[in-house]
C-alpha positions in Angstrom: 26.4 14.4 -7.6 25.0 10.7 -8.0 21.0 10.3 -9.0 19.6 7.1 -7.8 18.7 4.5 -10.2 16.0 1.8 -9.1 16.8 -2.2 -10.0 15.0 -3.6 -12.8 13.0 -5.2 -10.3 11.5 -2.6 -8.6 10.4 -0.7 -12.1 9.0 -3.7 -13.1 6.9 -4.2 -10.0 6.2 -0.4 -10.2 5.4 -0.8 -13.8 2.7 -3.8 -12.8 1.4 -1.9 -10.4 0.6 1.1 -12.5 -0.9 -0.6 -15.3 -3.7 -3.0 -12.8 -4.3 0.7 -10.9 -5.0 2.8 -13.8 -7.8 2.1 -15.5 -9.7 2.4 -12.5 -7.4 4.9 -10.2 -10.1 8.3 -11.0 -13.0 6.4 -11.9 -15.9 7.4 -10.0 -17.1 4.9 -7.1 -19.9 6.9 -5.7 -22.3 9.0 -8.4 -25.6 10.4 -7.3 -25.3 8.7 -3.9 -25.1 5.4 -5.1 -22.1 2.9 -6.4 -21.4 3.4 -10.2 -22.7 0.9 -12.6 -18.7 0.1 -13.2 -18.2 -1.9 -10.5 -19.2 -4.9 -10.5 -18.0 -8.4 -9.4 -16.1 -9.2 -12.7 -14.3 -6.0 -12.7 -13.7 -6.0 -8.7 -12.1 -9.0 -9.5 -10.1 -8.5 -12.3 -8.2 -5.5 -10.4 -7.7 -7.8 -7.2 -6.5 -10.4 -8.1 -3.1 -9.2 -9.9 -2.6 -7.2 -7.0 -2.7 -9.6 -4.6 -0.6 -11.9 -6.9 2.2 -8.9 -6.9 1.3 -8.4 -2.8 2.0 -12.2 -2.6 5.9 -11.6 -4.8 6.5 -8.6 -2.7 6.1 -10.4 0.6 8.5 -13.0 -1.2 11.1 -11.0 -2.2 11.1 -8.5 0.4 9.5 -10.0 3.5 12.1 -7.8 6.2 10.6 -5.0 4.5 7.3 -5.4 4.4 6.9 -6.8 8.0 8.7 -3.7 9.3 7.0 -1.4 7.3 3.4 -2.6 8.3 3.2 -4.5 11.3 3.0 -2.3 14.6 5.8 -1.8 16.5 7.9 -2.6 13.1 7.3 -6.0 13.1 9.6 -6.4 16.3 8.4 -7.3 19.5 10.3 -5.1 22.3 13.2 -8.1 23.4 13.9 -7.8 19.5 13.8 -4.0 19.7 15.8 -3.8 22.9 18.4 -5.6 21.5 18.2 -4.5 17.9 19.0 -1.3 19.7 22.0 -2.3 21.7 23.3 -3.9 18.2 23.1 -0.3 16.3 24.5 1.1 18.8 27.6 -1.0 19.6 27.3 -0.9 15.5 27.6 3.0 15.7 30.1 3.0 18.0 32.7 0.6 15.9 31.8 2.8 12.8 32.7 5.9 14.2 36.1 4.5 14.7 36.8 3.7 10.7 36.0 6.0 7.6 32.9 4.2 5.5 33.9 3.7 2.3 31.7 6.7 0.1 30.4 3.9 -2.4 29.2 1.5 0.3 27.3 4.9 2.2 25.6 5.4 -1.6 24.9 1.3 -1.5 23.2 1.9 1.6 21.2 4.8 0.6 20.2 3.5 -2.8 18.7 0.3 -1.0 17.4 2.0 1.4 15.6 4.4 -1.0 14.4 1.5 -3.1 13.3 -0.4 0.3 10.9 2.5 0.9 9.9 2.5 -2.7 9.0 -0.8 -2.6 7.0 -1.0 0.7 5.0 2.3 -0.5 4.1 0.1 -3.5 3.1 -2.6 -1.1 0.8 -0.2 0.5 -0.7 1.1 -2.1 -1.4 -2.4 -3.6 -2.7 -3.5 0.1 -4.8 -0.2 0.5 -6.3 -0.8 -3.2 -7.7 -4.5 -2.5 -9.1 -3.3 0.8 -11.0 -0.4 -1.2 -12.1 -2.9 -3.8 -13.5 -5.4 -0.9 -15.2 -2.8 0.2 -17.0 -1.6 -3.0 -17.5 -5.2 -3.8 -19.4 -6.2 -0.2 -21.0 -2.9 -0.1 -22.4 -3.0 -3.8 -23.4 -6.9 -3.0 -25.3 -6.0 0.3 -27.1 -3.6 -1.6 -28.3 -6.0 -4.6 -28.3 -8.9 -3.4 -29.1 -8.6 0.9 -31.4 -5.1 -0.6 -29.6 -3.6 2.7 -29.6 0.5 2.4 -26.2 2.4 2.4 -26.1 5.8 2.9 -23.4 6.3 0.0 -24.7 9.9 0.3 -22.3 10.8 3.4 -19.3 10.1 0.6 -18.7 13.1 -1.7 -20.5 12.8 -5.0 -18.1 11.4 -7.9 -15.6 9.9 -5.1 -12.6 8.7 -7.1 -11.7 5.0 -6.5 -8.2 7.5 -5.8 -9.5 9.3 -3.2 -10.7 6.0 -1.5 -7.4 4.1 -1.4 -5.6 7.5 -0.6 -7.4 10.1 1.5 -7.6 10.3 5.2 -10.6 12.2 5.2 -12.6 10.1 2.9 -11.2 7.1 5.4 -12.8 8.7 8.4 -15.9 9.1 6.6 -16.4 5.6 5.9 -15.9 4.7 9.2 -18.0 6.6 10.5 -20.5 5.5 7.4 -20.0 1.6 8.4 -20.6 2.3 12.2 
């Protein structure tokens, strides 16, 4: 049996990742239906900007990746898809003719595996600067515009986790900014 084994790469970008996300990742965003006192501008800012700095290295390193993985339609428009699909297939068929080689099938998953790895850290890091913005120009309209938000619809002691990561809290901010 083989185990997979990520590049240094990706458990250094996974690494960078985990160390901007944690201090914050199950602090509390919403306490007694209002922001908590933690985050403010300085802060907001201090999480954001290494993310988007490792967003930024991502979309360097792996741009094929990342555009497929979030774009609609996989970053290909349907010409490209049409004949992206034509080209597997005649692919496909020329393969089926010849044994792969085991090692280059174990290549293929291992980059594939780490290709996936890497956009889910892209997302996260995407999803994370989005929740910050939000906190940031919600928490500002309420100081500084003294606009009302009805933080109450969130559920008391919302992680900043449960922001970046649950569906449920997602439609409920929707529905909370419409």
């Amino acid at each position: 049996s083989h185990e997979f084994v990520s590049s240094t790469f990706h458990d250094a970008v996974y690494c960078v990742a985990s160390r901007v996300l944690r201090p914050v990742w199950l602090r509390s965003v919403v306490s007694g239906g209002q922001v908590s006192e933690i985050w403010t501008a300085e802060l907001i800012s201090q999480v954001s900007a290494p993310l988007l700095e490792l967003m930024k290295l991502l979309q360097g390193y792996y741009p094929t990746v990342i555009m497929t993985a979030h774009s609609p339609a996989g970053g290909l428009q349907s010409d490209e898809m049409d004949s992206r699909l034509v080209t597997s297939q005649m692919l496909a068929a020329s393969q089926a003719n010849r044994v792969m080689n085991p090692e280059k099938v174990l290549h293929q998953k291992a980059k594939h595996l780490e290709d996936e790895s890497i956009s889910n850290i892209y997302r996260l890091a995407s999803r994370s600067v989005q929740a910050l913005s939000l906190i940031g120009l919600l928490t500002s309209l309420q100081t500084q515009w003294k606009v009302q938000i009805e933080w109450t619809a969130l559920p008391d002691l919302l992680s900043f986790r449960s922001l970046v990561v649950s569906a449920s809290v997602h439609d409920i901010v929707k529905k909370m900014l419409n």
